[in-house]
N, C-alpha and C positions, 0 to 999 in steps of 0.2 A: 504494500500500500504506500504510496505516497501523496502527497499532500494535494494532490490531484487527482492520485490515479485511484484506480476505483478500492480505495481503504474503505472498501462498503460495506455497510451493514446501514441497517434502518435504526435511526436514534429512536428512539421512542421510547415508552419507559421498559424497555428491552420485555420494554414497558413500565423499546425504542424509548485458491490458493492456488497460470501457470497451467491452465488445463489440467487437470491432476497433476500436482507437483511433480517431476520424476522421482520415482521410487527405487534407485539403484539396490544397489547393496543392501541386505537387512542389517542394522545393527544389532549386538546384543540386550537381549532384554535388559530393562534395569535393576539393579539389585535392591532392592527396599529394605534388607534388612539394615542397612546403612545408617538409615533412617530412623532408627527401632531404640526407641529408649530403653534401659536399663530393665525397666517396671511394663516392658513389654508395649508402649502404645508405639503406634504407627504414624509416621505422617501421612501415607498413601490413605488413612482413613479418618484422621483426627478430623473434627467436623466445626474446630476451632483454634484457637489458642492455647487456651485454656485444659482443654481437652487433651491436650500433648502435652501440659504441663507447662503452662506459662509461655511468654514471648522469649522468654533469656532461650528455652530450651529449644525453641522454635528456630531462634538465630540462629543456636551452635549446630540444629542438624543441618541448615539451612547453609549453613558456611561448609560445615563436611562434604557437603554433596559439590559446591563450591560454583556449580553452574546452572545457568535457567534457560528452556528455549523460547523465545517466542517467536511468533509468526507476522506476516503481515501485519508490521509497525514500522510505518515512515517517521525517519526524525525529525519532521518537519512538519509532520500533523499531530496537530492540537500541542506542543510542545512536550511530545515524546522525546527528542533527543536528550531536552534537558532532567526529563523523568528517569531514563535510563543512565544519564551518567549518575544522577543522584544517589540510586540504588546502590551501583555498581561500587563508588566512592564511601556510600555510609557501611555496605555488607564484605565490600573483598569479592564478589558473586561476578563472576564473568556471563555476563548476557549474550548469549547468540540469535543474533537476531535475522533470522531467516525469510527469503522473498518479503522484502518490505513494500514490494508494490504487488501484493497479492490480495485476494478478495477472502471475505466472511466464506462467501461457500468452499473457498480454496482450504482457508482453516479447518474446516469440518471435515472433508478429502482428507487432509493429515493425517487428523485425528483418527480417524477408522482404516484409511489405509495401512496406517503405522502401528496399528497398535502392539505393544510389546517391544519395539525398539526405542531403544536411547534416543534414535534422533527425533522420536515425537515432539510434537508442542506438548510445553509445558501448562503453559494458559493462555486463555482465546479471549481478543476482543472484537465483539462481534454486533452486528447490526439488528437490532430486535427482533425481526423475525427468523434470523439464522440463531438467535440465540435462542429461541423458544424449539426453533427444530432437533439444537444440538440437546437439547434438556429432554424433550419428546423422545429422542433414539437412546437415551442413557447414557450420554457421553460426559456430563458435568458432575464433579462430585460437591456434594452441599458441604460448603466452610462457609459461616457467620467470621466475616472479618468485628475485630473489637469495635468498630463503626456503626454496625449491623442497623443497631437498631436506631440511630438516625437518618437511615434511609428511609425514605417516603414510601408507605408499601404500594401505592400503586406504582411505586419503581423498583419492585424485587420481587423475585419468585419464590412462596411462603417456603420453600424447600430450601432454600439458599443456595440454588443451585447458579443463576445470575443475579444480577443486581445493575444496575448501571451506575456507571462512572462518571461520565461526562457527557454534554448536549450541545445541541444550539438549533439555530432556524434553518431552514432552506432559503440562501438569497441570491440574488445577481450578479454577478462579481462583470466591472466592462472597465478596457482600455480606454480612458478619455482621450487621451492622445490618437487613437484610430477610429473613434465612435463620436462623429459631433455631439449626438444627443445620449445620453447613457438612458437606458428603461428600468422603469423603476416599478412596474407589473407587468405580470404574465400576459395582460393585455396589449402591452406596450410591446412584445415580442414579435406578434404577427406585422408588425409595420414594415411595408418594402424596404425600409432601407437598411433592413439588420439581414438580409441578403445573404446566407452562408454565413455566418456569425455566431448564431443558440450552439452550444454545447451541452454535453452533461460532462460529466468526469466520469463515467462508466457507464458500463448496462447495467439496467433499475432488475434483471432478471439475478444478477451477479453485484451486484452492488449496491450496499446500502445507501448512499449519497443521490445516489441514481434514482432508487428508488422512493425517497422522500422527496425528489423531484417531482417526478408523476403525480403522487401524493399531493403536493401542495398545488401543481396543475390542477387538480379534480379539485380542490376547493373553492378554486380561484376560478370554475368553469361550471358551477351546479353541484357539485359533484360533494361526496359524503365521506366520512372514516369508513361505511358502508359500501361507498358507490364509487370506486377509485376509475371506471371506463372512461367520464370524463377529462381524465386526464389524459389517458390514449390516446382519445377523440382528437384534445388537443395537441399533443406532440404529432400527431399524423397529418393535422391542419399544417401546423408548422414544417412538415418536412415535406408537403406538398405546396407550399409558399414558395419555398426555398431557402428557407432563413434558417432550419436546423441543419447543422452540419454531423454526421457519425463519428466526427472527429474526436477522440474523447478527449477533454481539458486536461492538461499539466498544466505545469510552470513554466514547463519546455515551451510548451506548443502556444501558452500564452507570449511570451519572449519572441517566438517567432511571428506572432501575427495571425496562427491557425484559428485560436478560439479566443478571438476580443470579450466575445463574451460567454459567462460560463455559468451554471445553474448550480450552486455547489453552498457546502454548509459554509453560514456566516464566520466561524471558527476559522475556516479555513481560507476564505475568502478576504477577510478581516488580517491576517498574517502572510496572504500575501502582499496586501498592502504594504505592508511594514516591507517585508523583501524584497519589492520591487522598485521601491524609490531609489534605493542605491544605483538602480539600471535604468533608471530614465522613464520608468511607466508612471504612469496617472492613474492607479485603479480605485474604481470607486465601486464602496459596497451597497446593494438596500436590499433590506428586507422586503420583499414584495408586496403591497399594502392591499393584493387582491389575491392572497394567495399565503397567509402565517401558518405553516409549519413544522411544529418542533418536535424534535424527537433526540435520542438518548443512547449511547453506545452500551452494551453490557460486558463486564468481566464475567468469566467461566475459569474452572478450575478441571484440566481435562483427569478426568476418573481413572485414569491408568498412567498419570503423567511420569515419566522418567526421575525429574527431580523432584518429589511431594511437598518437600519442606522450603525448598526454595519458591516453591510455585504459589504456595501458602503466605512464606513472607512478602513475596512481590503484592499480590492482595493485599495484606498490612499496609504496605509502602506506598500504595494507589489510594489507600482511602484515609491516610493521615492526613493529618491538616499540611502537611509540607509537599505530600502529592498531590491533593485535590487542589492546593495553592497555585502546583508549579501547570495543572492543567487550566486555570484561571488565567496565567499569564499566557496563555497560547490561545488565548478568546472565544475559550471552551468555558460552557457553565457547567461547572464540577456537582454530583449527585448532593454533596452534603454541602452548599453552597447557603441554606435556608439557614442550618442545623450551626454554620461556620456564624454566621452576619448575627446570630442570636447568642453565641458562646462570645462573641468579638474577635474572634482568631480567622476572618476571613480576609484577602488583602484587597481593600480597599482602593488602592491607588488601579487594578488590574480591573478592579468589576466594574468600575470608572468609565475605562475604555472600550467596553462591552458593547456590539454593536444595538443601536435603540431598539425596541419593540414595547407596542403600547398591548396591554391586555397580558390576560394569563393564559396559556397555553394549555391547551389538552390533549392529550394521547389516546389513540386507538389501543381498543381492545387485544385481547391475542387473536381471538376470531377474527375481528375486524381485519386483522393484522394477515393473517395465512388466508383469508379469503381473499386480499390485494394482492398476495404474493400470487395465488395460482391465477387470477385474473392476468396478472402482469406477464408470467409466464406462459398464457396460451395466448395474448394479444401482443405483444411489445413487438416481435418480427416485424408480424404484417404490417404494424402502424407507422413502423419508419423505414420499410424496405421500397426498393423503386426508387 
């Protein structure tokens, strides 16, 4: 995944990997007993902290095992680079961070292709309704981070098998420099002179980013948490205009002039702002004012993971105030962001910069949520092919 490329999954409050990655070699299964306290608990099963015996004891297996794998994590979305050296810096824990520009469904390929070898992912962050799928097939094991219970339950799965992380909106991200007029709704997209121009950052079929595109299309078109066709409707309007390009949006292809304008989460659109000034672009964000929204990445903890106790702390790490912080600075709104601003330990200078939206946001169902996905996946072809 990276910062454009399709790091998809559907935010939502999770409720919102590469064609199958190649699978050389097996590696050898992981050892777990490594892992395995004195008093006999497990981290491949600890369903907490606590539960294994405190955070100290969680650390020391967690440094024994000495490494974590993840997947599809760009350092350049939502301010994962700087989450990952932090980890790396506060534990000793070497992070292998594998296809960073891989998709939610690539993650779950891993996961069940791999299982039993070292090189699995350790833990998934994944797009709501790939998070709900990997939870459905049994792939996520339930750990309550010490956080736990200041997440919002309509943003965790009562199993604790996800939880979400971090969010934001679906907005516009356009080159002012090559777009006299930048658009500021989905209405505003079908106008001739955005000619080859709409992107997404992925397919909505494969991509969470992608797919809260659509999503916020069918809002901004009649359309329901229910009824996501309207947003087909309209991506198909647009690619029979001419103005949607299949191009998928980077940072590349924006630099080059491919996709001036790109349909992608504010987080991310909002940080390239900041990136691109040094190179001479102009890019301005808005939130779509016919067309809000928002949805939520979810952490998973893969149920066979190679490293347990590493996979465990990294969870820890993501929902301390110094993680949920450092995803704040990357113009991500962090899960325990309500939980932070009421303790006072939220950074204030960061939620500042937060791009505006008026109103509270609300998330689709799980239903809602897999009956868009299979909608998306037997329409999305047809509606932008030709």
């Amino acid at each position: 995944m990276t910062v454009s490329l399709p790091r998809n999954a559907a935010l939502g409050g999770c409720i919102a990997v590469v064609a199958a990655l190649a699978l050389s070699a097996c590696g050898a299964a992981p050892d777990n007993a490594s892992t395995t306290t004195k008093d006999g608990k497990s981290a491949a099963t600890a369903t907490s902290a606590a539960a294994f015996g405190g955070m100290d004891a969680l650390v020391k297996a967690a440094k024994k095992e000495g490494t974590l794998h993840i997947i599809a994590v760009p350092r350049d979305w939502a301010n994962y680079g700087a989450i990952i050296d932090g980890f790396q810096k506060k534990y000793g824990i070497k992070i292998q961070d594998e296809s960073p520009d891989g998709t939610s469904e690539e993650e779950i390929n891993a996961v069940t292709t791999r299982k039993g070898q070292d090189r699995a992912p350790d833990v998934l962050d994944l797009g709501s309704s790939f998070a709900l799928s990997a939870a459905q097939q049994g792939l996520l094991a339930p750990y309550k981070v010490s956080s736990y219970g200041d997440i919002p339950e309509a943003q965790k799965d009562p199993q604790a098998r996800w939880y979400n992380d971090y969010g934001g909106y679906v907005s516009i991200g356009c080159d002012a420099k090559r777009v006299k007029e930048c658009p500021t709704s989905f209405k505003d997209l079908l106008k001739p002179e955005y000619k080859g121009q709409v992107a997404l950052n992925g397919n909505p079929t494969k991509s969470g980013s992608a797919f809260g595109g659509v999503y916020a299309a069918a809002l901004a078109n009649g359309g329901s948490f229910d009824d996501i066709q309207p947003g087909l409707d309209f991506f198909a309007k647009l690619k029979k205009s001419g103005n949607y390009t299949p191009v998928e949006s980077t940072p590349a292809t924006v630099e080059k002039g491919e996709t001036p304008i790109s349909i992608d989460w504010d987080y991310l659109n909002a940080g390239y702002a900041d990136e691109f000034k040094s190179k001479g672009l102009d890019w301005k964000v808005a939130v779509p004012s016919d067309g809000q929204y928002a949805q939520y990445y979810c952490q998973g903890i893969n149920k066979d993971a190679p490293h347990p106790a590493a996979a465990r702390l990294w969870q820890e790490y993501l929902y301390s105030t110094e993680g949920q912080n450092l995803w704040l600075k990357g113009y991500a709104r962090p899960a325990l962001m309500a939980a932070m601003e009421k303790a006072g330990t939220l950074d204030k200078t960061a939620a500042a910069k937060l791009p505006k939206v008026t109103g509270t946001p609300s998330f689709p169902t799980e239903t809602q949520q897999s009956k868009a996905k299979t909608v998306i996946a037997q329409g999305w072809g047809k509606a932008v092919s030709g």
